[in-house]
N, C-alpha and C positions, 0 to 999 in steps of 0.2 A: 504494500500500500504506500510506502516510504516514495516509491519511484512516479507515482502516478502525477502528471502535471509538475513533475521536478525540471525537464528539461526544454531546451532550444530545439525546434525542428534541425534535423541534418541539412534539407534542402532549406534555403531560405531564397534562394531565387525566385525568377518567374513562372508559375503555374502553368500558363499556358508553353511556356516553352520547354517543361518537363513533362508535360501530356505530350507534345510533340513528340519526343524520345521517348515514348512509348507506344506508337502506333500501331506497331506491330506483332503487338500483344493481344489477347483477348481479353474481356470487360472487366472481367474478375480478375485476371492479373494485374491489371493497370489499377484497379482499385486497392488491391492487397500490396502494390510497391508506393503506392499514392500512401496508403495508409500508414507503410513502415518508414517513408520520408520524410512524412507531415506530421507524425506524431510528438506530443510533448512526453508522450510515457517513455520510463528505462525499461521497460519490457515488453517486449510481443511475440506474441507465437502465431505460427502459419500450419495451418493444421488444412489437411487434402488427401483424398485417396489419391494411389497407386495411377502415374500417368496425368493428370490434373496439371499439369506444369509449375509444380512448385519449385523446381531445378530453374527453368526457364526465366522466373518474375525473380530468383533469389539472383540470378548471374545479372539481370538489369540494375536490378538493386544495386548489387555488389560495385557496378560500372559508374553509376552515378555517385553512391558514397566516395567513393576512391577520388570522383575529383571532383566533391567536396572538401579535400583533404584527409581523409580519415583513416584509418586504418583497418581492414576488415579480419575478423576472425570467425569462422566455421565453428560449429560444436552441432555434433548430433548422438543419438543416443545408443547407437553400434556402428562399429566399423565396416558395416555394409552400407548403413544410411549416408555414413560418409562420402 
């Protein structure tokens, strides 16, 4: 509960130019990388079955934090989901 509304979105840019870089996504992805860009929370999970493209929206993710400046670190919960 500590982390909720604790922090600075990552993207603080232009919206419409971070919908752009994401075109080529579908609706639900674009909202689930919108959601972990814009967020003020230190935590979020992305929960999907099998194929859903959670790999997909996490590598965009990943593209955009990176040059926000940031650092990205992976954690999953077996070295298969890795």
């Amino acid at each position: 509960e500590s982390g909720r509304d604790s922090l600075s979105p990552v993207y603080d840019g232009d919206r419409i130019a971070l919908e752009v870089q994401l075109e080529s996504l579908k609706e639900e992805q674009k909202q689930a990388v919108l959601g972990v860009l814009l967020t003020h929370h230190q935590v979020m999970g992305i929960q999907g079955r099998a194929g859903v493209g959670k790999t997909t929206l996490l590598a965009a993710t990943a593209t955009i934090v990176e040059n926000c400046g940031y650092k990205i670190l992976g954690l999953a919960p077996s070295a298969s989901a890795a």
